[in-house]
C-alpha positions in Angstrom: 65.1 31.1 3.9 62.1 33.4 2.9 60.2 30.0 2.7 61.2 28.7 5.7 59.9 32.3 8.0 57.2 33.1 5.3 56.1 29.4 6.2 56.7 29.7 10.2 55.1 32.7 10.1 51.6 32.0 9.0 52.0 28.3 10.6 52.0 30.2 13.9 48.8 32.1 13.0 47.2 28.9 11.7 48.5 26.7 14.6 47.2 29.5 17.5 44.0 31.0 16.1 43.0 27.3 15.7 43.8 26.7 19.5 42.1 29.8 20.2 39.2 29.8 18.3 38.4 25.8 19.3 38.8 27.0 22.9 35.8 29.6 22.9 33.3 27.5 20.1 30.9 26.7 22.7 30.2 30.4 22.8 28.6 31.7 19.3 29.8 35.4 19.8 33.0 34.5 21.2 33.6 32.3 18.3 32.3 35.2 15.8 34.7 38.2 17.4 37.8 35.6 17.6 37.3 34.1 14.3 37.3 36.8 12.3 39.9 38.6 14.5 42.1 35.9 13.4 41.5 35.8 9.5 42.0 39.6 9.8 45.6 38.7 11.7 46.6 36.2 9.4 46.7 38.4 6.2 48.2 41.0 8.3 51.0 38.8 9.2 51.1 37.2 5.4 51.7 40.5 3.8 54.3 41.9 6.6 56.5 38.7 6.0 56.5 38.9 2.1 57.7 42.5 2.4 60.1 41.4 5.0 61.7 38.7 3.5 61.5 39.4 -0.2 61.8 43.3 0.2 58.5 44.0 -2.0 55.0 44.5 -1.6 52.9 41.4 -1.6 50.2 42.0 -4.2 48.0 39.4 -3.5 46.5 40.7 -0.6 46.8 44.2 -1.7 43.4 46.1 -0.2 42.6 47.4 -4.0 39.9 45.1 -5.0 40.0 43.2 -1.9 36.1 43.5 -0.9 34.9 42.8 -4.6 37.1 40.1 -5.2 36.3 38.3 -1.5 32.6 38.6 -2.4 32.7 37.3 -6.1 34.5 34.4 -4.5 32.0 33.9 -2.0 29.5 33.7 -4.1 31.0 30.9 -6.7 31.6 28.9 -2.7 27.7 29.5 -2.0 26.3 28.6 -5.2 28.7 25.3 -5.6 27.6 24.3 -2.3 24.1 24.8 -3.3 24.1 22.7 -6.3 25.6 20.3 -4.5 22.7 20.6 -1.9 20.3 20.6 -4.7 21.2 17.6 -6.4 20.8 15.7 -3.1 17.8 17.6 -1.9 16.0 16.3 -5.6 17.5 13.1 -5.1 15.9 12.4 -1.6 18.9 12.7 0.4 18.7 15.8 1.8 15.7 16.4 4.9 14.8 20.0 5.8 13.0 20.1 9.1 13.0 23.5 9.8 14.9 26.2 11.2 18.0 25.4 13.2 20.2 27.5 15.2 20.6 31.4 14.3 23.7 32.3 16.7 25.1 28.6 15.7 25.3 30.2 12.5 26.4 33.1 13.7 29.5 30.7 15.7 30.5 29.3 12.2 30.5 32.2 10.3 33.8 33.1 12.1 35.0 30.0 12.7 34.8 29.2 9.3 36.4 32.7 8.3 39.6 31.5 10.4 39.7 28.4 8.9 39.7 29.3 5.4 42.2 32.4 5.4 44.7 30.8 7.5 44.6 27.8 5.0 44.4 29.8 2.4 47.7 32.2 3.3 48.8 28.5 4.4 48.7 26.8 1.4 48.1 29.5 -1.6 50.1 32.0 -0.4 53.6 30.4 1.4 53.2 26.5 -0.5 51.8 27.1 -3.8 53.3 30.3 -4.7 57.2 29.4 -3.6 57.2 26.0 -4.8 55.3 27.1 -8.6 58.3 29.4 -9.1 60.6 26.0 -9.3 58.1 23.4 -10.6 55.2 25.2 -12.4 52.2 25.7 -12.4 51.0 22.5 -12.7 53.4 20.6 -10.8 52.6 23.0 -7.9 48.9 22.8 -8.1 49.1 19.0 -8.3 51.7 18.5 -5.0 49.8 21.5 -2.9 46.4 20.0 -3.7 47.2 17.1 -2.6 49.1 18.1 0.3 45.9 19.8 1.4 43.9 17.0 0.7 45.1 14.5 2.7 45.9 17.2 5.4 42.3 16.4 6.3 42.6 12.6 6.8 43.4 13.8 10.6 40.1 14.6 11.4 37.5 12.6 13.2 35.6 10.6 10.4 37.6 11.4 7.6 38.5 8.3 5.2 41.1 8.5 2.4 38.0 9.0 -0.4 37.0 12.5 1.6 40.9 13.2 1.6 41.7 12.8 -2.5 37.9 14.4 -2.7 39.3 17.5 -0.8 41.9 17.5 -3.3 40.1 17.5 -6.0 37.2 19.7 -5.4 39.6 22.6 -3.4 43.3 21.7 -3.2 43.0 21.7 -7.0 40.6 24.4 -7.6 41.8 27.3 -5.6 45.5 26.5 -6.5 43.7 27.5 -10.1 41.9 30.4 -8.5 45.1 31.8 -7.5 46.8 31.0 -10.6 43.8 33.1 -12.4 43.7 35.7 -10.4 47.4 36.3 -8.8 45.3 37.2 -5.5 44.4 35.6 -2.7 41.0 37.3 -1.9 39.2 35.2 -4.7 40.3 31.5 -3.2 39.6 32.9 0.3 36.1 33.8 -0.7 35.4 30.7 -2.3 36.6 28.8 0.4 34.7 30.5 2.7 32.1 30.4 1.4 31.3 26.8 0.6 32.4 26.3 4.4 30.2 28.7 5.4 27.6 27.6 3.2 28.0 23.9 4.2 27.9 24.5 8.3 26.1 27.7 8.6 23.5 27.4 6.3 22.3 23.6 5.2 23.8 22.2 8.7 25.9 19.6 7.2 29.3 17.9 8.1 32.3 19.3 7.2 35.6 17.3 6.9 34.3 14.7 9.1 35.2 17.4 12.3 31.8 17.1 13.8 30.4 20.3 13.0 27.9 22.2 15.0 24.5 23.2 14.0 23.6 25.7 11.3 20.9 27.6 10.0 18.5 24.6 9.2 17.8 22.1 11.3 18.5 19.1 7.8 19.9 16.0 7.5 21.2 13.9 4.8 21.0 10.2 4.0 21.5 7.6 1.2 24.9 6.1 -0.3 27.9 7.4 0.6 28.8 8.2 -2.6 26.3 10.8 -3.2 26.0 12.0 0.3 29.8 12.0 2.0 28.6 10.0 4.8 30.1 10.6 8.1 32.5 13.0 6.4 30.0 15.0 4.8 28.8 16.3 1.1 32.7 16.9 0.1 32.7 13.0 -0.2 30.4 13.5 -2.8 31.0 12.6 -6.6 28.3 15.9 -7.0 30.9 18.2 -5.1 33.8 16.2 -6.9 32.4 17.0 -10.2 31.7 21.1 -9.8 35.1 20.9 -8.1 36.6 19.6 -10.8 34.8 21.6 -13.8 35.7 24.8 -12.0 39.3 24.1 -11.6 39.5 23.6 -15.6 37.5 26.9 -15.8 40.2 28.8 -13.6 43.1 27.1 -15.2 41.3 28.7 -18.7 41.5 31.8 -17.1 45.4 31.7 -15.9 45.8 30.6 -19.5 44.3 33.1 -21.3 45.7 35.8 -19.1 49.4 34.4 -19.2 49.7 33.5 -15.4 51.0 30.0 -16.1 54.5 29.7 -15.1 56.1 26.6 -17.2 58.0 24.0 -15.1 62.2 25.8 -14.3 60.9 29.1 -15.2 62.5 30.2 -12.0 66.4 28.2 -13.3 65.7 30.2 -16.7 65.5 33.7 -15.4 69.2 33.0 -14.4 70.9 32.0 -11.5 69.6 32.9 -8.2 67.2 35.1 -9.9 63.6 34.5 -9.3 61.5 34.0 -12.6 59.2 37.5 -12.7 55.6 36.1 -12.8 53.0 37.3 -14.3 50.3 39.4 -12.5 
């Protein structure tokens, strides 16, 4: 039952601050306030239904660390985003043309932050954490990644490449980031930032949703498989490939710190016993 309200819970955060934020993103500032409003709300109401439902702090949102760990994540988002961008900018597929929109950016920055803490206490916190406990680690990253994945083959231009690219490149890797770190901040920075980094800054699509304008006023073109087409750059074998490295370099990490939990870990801490995992 603790999955079932822990899930509920943040669905209902994730399910409203979407509605919400969508209904007020032709206004920049409106989107700004709301968005980040919303990410605020959604790790509010992730750490009051761990401690109601399992009785115990939930240390992956603990405010301890929170600011540093956010940032360090952003940063990896930014700078994978970037290579990506530079790879296609040296490649002739990416066209600056100038300066775009400064309060479009200013709109995305807190749409985007919505959109990738809600996921994140969506799919990290609730999905990946509960179901690791009975099927491992890897089990649990693979299922969950996927699941997010192919989560985005509802939106507008999205094709089942983009979706088992989304797995890859995020479903995968921040399943590992929180398996590093035991903490949601990091994965929430990451993802934020390469959204961020994607829409508000180099103006490209994201998830095939039909994203507004950014920072710079660019444009990409050439084959879809370097580009993303319609879907955008996470259709791309570059973002694909630093996907994919990082995740090995997180799962290195939750190796060499002992944060892997081995598939019926949970069935051989006894009975109706949770397995205690490592933090």
């Amino acid at each position: 039952m603790r999955f079932v309200w822990q899930f509920l819970a943040v669905m209902a955060i994730y399910a409203l601050g979407g509605i919400a934020v969508n209904a007020v993103k032709d206004d920049a500032w409106l989107t700004l306030v709301l968005g980040v409003t919303v990410a605020a709300l959604a790790v509010l109401v992730y750490g009051w239904v761990v401690r109601a439902t399992e009785h115990r702090p939930a240390p992956d949102v603990a405010r301890e660390g929170a600011a540093a760990r956010t940032g360090r994540g952003f940063a990896i988002g930014t700078g994978m985003f970037a290579a990506v961008i530079v790879n296609l900018f040296v490649s002739g597929h990416y066209d600056v043309d100038g300066l775009g929109s400064v309060t479009g950016a200013l709109g995305l920055f807190g749409f985007m932050a919505a959109a990738a803490v809600t996921e994140e206490v969506v799919y990290r916190g609730v999905l990946f954490r509960i179901i690791e406990e009975h099927i491992g680690t890897y089990l649990a990253l693979a299922s969950t990644g996927l699941l997010f994945g192919f989560s985005h083959l509802l939106n507008e231009h999205a094709t089942l490449w983009g979706g088992l690219a989304i797995a890859i490149e995020a479903g995968f890797m921040l399943a590992a980031a929180y398996a590093a770190t035991r903490s949601l901040w990091l994965p929430i920075g990451v993802h934020f930032g390469w959204n961020f980094a994607a829409a508000g800054v180099f103006s490209t699509e994201v998830s095939g949703n039909g994203t507004d304008q950014g920072l710079l006023d660019a444009s990409t073109s050439g084959p879809e498989l370097l580009t993303g087409g319609d879907f955008g750059p996470e259709a791309s074998v570059y973002a694909v490939g630093f996907g994919a490295l990082l995740t090995l370099v997180f799962l290195w990490l939750a190796h060499r710190r002992g944060n892997i939990v081995p598939r019926g870990a949970r069935r051989a801490a006894g009975a109706g016993s949770p397995a205690k995992l490592p933090r």
